[in-house]
C-alpha positions as CSV (number, residue, x, y, z in Angstrom):
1,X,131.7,128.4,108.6
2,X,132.6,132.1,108.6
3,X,135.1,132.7,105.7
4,X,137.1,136.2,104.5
5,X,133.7,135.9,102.2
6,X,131.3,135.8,104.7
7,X,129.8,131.9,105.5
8,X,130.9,129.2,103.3
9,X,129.1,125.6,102.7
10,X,131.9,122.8,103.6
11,X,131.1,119.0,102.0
12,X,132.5,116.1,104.0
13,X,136.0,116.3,102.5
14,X,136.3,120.3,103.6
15,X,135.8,121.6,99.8
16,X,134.3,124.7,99.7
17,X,130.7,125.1,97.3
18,X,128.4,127.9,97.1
19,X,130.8,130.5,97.2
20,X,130.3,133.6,97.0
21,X,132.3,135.8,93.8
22,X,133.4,139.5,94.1
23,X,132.9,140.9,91.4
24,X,135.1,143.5,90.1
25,X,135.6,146.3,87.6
26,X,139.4,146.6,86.2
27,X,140.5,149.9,84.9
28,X,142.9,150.3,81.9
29,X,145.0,152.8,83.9
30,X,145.6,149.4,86.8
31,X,143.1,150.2,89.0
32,X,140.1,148.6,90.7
33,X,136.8,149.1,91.8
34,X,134.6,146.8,93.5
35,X,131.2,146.4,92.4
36,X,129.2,143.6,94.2
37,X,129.1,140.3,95.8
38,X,127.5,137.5,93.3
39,X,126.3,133.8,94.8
40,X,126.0,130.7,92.6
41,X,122.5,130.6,93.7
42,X,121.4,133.9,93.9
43,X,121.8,134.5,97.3
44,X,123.8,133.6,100.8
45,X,123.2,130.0,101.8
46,X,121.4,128.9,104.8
47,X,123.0,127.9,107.8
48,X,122.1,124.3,107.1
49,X,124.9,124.3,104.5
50,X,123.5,120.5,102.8
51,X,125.8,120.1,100.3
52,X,124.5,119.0,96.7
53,X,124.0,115.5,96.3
């Protein structure tokens, strides 16, 4: 499933896992800066999507 993250894994009650995390640099002065995208696994999942058992 395509999410505002890119593709999300779904289990069989429609929880997300193996999302992916922006990760972002805060600024004393209020702002922001993005800096990447981090996955729980290192990387995008497949288009599989087997959830963990």
């Amino acid at each position: 499933m395509n999410g505002a993250s890119g593709w999300i894994c779904l289990d069989v009650h429609g929880n997300p896992y193996d999302k992916a995390v922006p990760i972002v640099e805060l600024h004393a002065d209020g702002g922001s800066r993005f800096v990447r995208i981090a996955w729980p696994e290192g990387k995008p999942p497949g288009k599989e999507c087997l959830p963990p058992s």
